[in-house]
LOGU-819656 format. One record per residue (C-alpha): x negated, y, z negated. Coordinates in steps of 0.5 Angstrom, whole numbers, plus 2048, in hexadecimal, padded with zeros to 3 digits. Layout:
BEGIN
[[X; Y; Z]]
...
END
This chain:
BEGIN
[[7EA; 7EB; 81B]]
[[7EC; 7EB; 814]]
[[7F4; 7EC; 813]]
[[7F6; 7F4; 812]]
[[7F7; 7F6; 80B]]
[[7FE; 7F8; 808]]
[[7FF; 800; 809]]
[[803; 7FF; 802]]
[[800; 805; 7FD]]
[[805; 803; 7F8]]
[[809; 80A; 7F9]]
[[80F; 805; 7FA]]
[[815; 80A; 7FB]]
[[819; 808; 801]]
[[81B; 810; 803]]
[[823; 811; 803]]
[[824; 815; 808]]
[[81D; 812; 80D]]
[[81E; 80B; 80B]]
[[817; 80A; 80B]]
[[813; 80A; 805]]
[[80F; 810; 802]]
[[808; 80C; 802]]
[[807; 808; 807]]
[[80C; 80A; 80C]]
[[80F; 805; 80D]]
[[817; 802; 80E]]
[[819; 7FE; 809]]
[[81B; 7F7; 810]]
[[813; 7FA; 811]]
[[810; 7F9; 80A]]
[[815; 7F2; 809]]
[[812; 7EF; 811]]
[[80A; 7F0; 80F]]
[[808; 7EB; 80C]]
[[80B; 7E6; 812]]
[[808; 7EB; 817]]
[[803; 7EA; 81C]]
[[7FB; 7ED; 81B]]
[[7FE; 7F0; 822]]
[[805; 7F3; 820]]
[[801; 7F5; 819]]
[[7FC; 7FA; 81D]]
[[802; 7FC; 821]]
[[806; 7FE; 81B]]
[[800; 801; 817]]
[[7FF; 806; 81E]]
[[806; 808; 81E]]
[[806; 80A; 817]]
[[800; 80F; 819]]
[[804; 812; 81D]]
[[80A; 812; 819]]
[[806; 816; 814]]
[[804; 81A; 818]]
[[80B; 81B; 81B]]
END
């Protein structure tokens, strides 16, 4: 099974108030942990983030 894709759109601001950032809904300790994360964790976090859009 191929590695999941970054949920990186290139909307980099890190809300102020959320601490998430505006394009990809992710926290700033998320975007830094990507890259070292497991194919697991990565689905995990990109179903989270649905739901965080959702929220």
């Amino acid at each position: 099974m191929k590695s999941p894709a970054s949920p990186c759109n290139g909307v980099c601001r890190i809300h102020s108030v959320r601490g998430l950032c505006a394009g990809c809904w992710r926290s700033g300790e998320e975007i830094a942990a990507w890259p070292a994360m497991s194919d697991g964790a990565k689905r995990a976090l990109l179903g989270a983030l649905k739901k965080r859009r959702k929220g």
